[in-house]
C-alpha positions as CSV (number, residue, x, y, z in Angstrom):
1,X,0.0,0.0,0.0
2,X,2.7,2.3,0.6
3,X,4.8,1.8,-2.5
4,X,1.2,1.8,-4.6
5,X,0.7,5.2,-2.8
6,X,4.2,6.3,-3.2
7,X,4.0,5.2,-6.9
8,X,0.6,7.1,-7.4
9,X,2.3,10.7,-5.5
10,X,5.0,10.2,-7.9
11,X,2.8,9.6,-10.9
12,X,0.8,12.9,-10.1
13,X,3.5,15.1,-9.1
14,X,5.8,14.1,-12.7
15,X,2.2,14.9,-14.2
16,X,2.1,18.0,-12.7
17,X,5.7,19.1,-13.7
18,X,5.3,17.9,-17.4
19,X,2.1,20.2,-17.3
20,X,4.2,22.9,-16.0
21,X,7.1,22.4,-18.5
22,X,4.8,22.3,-21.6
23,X,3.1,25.4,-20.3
24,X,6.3,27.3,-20.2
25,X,7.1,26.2,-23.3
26,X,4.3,27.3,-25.3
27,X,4.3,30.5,-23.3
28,X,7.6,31.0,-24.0
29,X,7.6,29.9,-27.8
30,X,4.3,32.1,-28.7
31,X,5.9,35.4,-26.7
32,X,9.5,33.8,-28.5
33,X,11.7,36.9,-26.7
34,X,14.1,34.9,-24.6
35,X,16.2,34.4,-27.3
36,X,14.7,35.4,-30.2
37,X,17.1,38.7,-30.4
38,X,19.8,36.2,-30.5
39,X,18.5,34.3,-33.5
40,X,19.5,36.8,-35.7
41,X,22.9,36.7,-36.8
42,X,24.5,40.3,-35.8
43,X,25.4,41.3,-39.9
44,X,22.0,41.1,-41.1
45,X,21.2,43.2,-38.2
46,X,23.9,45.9,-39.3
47,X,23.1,45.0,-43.6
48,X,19.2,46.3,-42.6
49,X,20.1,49.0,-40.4
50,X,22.1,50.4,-43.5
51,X,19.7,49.4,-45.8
52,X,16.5,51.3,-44.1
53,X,19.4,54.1,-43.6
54,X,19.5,54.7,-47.4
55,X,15.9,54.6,-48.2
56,X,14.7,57.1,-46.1
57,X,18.0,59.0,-47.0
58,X,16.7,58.4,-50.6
59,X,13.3,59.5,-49.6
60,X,14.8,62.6,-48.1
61,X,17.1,63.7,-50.6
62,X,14.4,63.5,-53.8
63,X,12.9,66.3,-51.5
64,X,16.1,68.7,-51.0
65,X,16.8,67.7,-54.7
66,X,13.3,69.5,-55.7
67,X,13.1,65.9,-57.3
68,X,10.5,64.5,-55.9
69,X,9.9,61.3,-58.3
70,X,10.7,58.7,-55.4
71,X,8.5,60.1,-52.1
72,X,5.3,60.6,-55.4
73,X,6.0,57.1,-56.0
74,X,5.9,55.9,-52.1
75,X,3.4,58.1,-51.6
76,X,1.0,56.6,-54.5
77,X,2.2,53.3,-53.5
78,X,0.1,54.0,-50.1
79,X,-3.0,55.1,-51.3
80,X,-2.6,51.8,-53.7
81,X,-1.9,49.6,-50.7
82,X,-4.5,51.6,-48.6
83,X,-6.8,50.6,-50.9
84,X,-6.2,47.2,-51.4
85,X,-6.6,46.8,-47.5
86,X,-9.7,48.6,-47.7
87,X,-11.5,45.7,-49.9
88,X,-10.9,43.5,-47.3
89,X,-7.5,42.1,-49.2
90,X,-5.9,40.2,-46.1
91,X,-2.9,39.7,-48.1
92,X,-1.8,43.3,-47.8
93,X,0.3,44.3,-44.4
94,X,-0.8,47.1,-42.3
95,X,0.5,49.4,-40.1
96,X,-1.5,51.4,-38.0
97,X,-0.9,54.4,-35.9
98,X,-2.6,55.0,-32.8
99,X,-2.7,59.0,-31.6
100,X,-1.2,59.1,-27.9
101,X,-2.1,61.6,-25.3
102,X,0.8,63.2,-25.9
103,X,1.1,66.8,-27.4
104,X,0.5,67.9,-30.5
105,X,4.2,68.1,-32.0
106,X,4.7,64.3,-30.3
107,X,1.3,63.4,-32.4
108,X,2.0,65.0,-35.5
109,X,6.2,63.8,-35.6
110,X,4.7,60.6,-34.6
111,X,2.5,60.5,-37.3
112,X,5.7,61.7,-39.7
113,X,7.8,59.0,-38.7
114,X,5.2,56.2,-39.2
115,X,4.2,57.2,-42.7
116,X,8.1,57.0,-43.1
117,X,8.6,53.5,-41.6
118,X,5.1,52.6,-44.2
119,X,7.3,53.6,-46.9
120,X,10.0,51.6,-46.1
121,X,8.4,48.9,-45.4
122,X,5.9,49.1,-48.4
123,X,2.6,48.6,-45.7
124,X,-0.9,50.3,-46.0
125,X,-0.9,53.1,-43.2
126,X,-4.3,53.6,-41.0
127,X,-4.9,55.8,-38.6
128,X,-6.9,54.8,-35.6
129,X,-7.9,58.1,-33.3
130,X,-9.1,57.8,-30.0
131,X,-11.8,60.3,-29.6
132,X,-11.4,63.6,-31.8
133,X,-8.5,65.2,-30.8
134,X,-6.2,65.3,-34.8
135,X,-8.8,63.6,-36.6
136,X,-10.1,67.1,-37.8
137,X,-7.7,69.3,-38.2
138,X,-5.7,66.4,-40.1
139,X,-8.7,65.0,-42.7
140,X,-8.6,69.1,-43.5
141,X,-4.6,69.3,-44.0
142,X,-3.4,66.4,-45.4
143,X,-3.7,65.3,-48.9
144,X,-1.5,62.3,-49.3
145,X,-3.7,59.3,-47.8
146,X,-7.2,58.8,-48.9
147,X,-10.0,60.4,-46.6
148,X,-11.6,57.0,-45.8
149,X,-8.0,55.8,-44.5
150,X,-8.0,59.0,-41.6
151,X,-11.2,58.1,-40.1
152,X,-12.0,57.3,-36.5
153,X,-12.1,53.5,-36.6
154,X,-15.8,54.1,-34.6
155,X,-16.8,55.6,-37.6
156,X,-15.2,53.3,-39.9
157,X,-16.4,49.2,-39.5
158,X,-14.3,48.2,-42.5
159,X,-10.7,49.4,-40.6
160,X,-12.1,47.5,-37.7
161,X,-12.6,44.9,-40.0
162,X,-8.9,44.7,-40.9
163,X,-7.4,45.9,-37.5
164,X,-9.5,42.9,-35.7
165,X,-9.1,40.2,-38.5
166,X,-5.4,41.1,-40.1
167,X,-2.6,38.8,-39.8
168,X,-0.4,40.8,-40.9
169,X,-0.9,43.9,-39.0
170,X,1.6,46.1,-36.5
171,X,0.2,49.1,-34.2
172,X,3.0,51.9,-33.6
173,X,1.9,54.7,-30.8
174,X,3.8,57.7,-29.8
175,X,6.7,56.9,-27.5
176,X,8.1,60.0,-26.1
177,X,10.1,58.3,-23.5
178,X,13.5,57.1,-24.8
179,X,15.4,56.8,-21.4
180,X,13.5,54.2,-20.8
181,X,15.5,50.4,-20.6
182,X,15.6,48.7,-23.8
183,X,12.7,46.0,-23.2
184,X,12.4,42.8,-24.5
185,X,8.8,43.8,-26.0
186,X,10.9,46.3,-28.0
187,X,13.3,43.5,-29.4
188,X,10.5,41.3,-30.5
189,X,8.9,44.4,-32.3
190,X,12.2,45.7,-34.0
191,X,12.7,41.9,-34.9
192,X,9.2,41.3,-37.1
193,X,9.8,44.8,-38.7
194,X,13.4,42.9,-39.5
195,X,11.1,40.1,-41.1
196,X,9.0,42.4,-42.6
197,X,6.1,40.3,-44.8
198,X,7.8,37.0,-43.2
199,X,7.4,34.8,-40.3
200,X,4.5,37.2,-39.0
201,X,2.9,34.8,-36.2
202,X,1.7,38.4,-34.1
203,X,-1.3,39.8,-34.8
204,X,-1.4,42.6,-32.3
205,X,2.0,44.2,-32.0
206,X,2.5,47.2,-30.5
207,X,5.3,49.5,-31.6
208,X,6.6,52.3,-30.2
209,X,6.8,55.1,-32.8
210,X,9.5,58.1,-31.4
211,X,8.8,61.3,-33.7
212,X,9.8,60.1,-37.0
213,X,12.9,58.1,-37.1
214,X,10.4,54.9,-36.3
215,X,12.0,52.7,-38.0
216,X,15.2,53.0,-36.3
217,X,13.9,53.9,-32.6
218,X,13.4,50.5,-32.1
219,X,17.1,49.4,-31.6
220,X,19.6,50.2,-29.2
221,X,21.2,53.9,-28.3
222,X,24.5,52.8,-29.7
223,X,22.9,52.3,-33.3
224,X,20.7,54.9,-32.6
225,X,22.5,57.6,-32.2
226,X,25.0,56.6,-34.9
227,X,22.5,56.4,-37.6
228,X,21.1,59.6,-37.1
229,X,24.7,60.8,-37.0
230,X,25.2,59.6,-40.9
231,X,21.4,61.1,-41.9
232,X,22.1,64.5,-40.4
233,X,19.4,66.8,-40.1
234,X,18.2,66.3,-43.7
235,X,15.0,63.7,-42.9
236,X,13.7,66.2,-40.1
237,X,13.6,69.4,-42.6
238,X,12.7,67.7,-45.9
239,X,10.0,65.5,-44.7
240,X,8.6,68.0,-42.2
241,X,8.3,70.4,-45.6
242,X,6.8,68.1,-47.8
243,X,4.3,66.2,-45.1
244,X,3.5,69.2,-42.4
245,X,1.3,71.2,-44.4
246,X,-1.2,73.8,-43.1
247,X,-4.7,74.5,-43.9
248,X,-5.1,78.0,-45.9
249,X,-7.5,78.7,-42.6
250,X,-4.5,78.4,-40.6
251,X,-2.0,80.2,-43.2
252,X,-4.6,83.1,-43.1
253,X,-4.8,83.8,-39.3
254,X,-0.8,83.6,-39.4
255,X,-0.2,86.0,-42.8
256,X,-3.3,88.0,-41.1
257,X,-1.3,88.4,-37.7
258,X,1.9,89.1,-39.3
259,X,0.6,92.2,-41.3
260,X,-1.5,93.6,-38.1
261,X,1.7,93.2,-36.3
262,X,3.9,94.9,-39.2
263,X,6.8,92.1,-39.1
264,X,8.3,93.3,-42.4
265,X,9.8,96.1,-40.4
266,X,11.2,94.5,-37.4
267,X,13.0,91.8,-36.3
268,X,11.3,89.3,-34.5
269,X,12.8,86.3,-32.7
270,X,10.6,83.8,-31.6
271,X,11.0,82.2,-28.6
272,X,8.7,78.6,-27.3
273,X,9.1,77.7,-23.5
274,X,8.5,74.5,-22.7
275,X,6.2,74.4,-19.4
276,X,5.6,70.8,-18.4
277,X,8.1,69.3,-16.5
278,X,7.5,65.7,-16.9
279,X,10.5,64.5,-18.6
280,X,13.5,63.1,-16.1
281,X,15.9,64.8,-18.2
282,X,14.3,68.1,-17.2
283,X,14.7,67.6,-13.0
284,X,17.7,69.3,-12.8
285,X,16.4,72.6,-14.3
286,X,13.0,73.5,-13.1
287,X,10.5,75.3,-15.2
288,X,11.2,79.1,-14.1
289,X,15.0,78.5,-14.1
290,X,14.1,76.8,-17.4
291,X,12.1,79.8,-18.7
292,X,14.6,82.6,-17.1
293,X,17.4,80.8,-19.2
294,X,15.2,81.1,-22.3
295,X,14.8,84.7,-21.9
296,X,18.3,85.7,-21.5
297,X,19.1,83.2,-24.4
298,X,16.6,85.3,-26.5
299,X,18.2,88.8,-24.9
300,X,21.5,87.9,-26.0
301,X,20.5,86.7,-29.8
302,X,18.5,90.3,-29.7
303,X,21.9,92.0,-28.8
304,X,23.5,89.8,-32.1
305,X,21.2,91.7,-34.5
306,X,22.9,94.5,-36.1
307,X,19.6,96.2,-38.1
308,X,18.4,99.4,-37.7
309,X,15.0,97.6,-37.3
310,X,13.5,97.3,-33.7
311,X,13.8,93.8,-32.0
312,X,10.5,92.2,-30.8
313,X,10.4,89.1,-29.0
314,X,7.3,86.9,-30.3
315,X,6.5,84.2,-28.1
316,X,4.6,80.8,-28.3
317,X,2.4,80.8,-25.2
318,X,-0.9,82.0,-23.6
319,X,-0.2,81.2,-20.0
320,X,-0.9,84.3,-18.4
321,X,1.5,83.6,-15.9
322,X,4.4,83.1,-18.1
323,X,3.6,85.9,-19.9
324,X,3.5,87.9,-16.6
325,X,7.2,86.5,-16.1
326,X,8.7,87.4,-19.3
327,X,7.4,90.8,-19.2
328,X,9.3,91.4,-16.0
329,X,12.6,89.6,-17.4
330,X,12.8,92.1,-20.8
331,X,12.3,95.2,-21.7
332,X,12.0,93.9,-25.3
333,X,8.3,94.4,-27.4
334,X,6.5,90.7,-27.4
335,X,3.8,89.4,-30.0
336,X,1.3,87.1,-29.0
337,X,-1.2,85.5,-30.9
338,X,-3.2,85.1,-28.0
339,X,-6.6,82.6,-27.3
340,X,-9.0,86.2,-27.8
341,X,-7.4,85.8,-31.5
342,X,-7.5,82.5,-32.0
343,X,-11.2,82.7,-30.6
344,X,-11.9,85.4,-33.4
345,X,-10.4,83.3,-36.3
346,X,-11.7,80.0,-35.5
347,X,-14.9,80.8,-33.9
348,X,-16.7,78.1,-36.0
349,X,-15.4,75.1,-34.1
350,X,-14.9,73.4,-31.0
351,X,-12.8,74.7,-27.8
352,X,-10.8,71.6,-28.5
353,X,-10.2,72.1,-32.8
354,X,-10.0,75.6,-32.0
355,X,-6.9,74.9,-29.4
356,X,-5.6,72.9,-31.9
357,X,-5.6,75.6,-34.7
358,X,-4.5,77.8,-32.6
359,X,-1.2,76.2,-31.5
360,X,-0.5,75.5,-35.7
361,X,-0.9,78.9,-36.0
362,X,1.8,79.4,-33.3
363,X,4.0,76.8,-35.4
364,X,3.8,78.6,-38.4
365,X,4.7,81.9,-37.0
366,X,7.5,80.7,-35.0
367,X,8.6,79.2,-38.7
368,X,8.5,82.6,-39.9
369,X,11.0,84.5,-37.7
370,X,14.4,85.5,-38.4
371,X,15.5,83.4,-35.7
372,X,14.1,81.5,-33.0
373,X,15.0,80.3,-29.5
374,X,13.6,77.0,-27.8
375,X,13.8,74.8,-24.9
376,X,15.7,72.1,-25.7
377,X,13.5,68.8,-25.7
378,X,10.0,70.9,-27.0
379,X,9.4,69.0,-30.0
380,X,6.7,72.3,-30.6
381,X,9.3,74.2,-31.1
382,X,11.7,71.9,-33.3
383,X,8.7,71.0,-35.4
384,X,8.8,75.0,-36.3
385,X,12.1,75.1,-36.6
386,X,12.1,71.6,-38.6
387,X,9.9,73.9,-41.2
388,X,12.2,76.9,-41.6
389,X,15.8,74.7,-41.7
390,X,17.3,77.0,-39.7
391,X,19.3,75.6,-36.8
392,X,17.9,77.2,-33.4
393,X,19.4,78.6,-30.5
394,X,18.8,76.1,-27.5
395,X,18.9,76.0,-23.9
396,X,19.4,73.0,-22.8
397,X,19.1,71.1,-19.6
398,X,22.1,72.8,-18.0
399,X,20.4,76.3,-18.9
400,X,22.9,77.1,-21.4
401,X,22.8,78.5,-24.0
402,X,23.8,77.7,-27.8
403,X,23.2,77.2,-31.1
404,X,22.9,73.8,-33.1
405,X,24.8,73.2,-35.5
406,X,23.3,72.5,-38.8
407,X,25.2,69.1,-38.9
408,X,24.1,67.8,-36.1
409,X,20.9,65.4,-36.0
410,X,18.2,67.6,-35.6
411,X,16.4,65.5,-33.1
412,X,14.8,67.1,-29.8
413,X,15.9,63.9,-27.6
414,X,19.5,63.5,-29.4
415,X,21.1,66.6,-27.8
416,X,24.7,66.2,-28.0
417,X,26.9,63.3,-27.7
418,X,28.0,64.8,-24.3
419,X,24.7,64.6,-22.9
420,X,24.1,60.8,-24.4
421,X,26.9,59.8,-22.5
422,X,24.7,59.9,-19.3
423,X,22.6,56.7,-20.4
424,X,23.2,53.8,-18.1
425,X,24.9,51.8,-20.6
426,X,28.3,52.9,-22.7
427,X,28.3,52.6,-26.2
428,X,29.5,49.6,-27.6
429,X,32.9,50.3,-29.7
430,X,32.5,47.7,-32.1
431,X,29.2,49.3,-33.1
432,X,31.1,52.5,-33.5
433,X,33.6,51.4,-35.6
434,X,31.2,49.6,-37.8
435,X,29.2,53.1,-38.7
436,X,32.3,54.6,-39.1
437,X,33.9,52.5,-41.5
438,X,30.5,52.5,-43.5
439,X,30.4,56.1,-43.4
440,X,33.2,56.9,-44.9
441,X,32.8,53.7,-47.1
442,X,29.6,56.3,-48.1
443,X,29.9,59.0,-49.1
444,X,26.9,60.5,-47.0
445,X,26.1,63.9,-47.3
């Protein structure tokens, strides 16, 4: 009795633990991220990095060119794929970006960059909005997808169709928060863009979209930072120019301002603040500190300008009690297109389209100064200045104050190589040497 109850204990418990073991298993196989980084041998890692490097480059530079034969072509290749998706074809790979409730410049470069990564990756782009917020103001400004593509999925039961039902389908959302860790969730996503239109056994993945280097935000700082290094600046200014268009409404309240405030005969210098303070890399400079930096950082480009015009500050803000600080840190003139404006231009629509409007209007006016001062890390204010191509003066977390150089990557979490230093984990040197060899293998402008 005691051995047949010993036996039968045994019996249940190896029962038990071949359960267990097969469950882990087939957890660990569908989620396949233990090692599934590993699977791929490091050079085609470096061969697609470089590969997706020269076709957005390409992209980019048919734009500077004033050639614009390869974006038409992407961008007719969309509507063809939207299309196709739209009929139900479950053949065609999506990608779909989800609006965060981030701000508006995080929205709209996250929208940028994932019509960029659709390129490249030849997918049928969707927008899914949660309620209102872009879906508006972007149906009325952008004319590259169809209409039917930038609907609100509630409105819209085919797209729910294809977002519920497609096999081949990856979600991308704005990720404004690059100091996080790298994450294994971030691997397996980088990894099925690496597959591309192969070995697709996910049918919800979730991407994280950071302004509109997506397809190369998904890897780690030491590529990152390496790659933007060899594209420059040029993908932020070209693609901002030929995507980030503005309504006429919009270009008539700014023209409308302009003239009422007489800018042809006086230098303005725009200056956006950046008020939140949500970002860890901001701690160490608090938001009046932040904004007294900013002023003097405007004071002393306003000292630069040798004209016989009169200096005026314009600034990109309607907190009253910002406004209230700034007037008592300069003596200098400021323009505001305040909310009483905006109220009288866009008195048709909703508090929220209206807010929206207005702070485009903002964008476009800070794109039309002679020169322009912003926090560093306001992707508001490098989206304006993204429009112009004309490096900024920064301030950045130290308070200093300086301006970019036109070289330099162009990207409001990038800084300086002095400030990347700071992440937790060193660059890796072999990485290094591998962009640099292929760089100057390049010949990269």
């Amino acid at each position: 009795m005691i051995c047949k109850a010993f036996f039968k204990t045994l019996f249940v418990l190896f029962c038990r633990a071949s359960s267990l073991i097969l469950f882990c298993y087939a957890v660990f196989n569908f989620l396949d991220f233990p090692d599934a980084w590993r699977k791929i041998p490091h050079s085609v890692v470096q061969n697609h990095l470089l590969e997706t490097t020269e076709q957005l480059r390409a992209l980019c530079s048919s734009v500077e060119e004033n050639s614009n034969t390869q974006l038409e072509l992407a961008l007719i290749r969309q509507q063809e794929l939207t299309q196709q998706a739209l009929q139900r074809n479950l053949s065609t790979p999506l990608l779909i970006y989800t609006q965060s409730s981030s701000g508006w410049g995080n929205n709209i470069l996250g929208l940028i960059s994932t019509l960029l990564l659709a390129m490249v990756t030849n997918r049928a782009l969707f927008v899914h909005f949660h309620p209102i917020k872009l879906e508006n103001l972007i149906q009325d400004k952008w004319g590259i997808f169809p209409d039917v593509s930038l609907l609100a999925t509630s409105r819209n039961t085919s797209l729910e169709y294809l977002m519920k039902n497609q096999a081949y389908s990856i979600h991308a959302s704005e990720h404004d928060q690059i100091w996080l860790p790298f994450t294994k969730q971030m691997e397996r996503a980088y990894m099925n863009i690496l597959r591309l239109h192969t070995d697709f056994r996910y049918s919800n993945i979730v991407l994280q979209s950071n302004q509109f280097f997506a397809p190369l935000l998904y890897i780690r700082k030491d590529y990152n930072y390496q790659l933007c290094r060899i594209l420059g600046n040029r993908p932020f200014y070209s693609i901002a120019n030929k995507v980030l268009q503005f309504t006429p409404e919009i270009q008539r309240a700014a023209t409308a301002f302009m003239q009422e405030m007489k800018f042809h005969e006086k230098r303005v210098i725009g200056m956006q603040v950046r008020i939140r303070n949500n970002a860890p890399r901001w701690k160490k400079l608090n938001t009046l500190d932040r904004l007294r930096a900013t002023v003097q950082c405007a004071a002393n480009v306003a000292l630069q300008q040798t004209s016989f015009k009169p200096v005026v500050l314009l600034v990109a803000t309607d907190d009253t009690e910002v406004l209230k600080y700034i007037r008592k840190l300069t003596s200098l003139d400021l323009f505001i297109f305040d909310s009483e404006r905006a109220d009288n231009y866009f008195f048709n629509d909703s508090v929220e389209l209206r807010t929206a409007k207005h702070a485009f209007v903002d964008i476009l006016l800070l794109s039309r100064t002679e020169q322009m001062v912003s926090s560093w890390g306001s992707t508001f204010g490098y989206l304006a200045h993204g429009i112009s191509g004309r490096p900024p003066f920064s301030v950045d977390l130290h308070g200093r104050c300086s301006r970019m150089l036109s070289s330099e990557p162009e990207m409001h979490h990038f800084y300086r190589i002095d400030n990347l230093r700071l992440t937790r984990k060193p660059y890796s040197s072999s990485i290094i040497e591998w962009m640099n060899m292929n760089r100057k293998a390049r010949v990269l402008p």
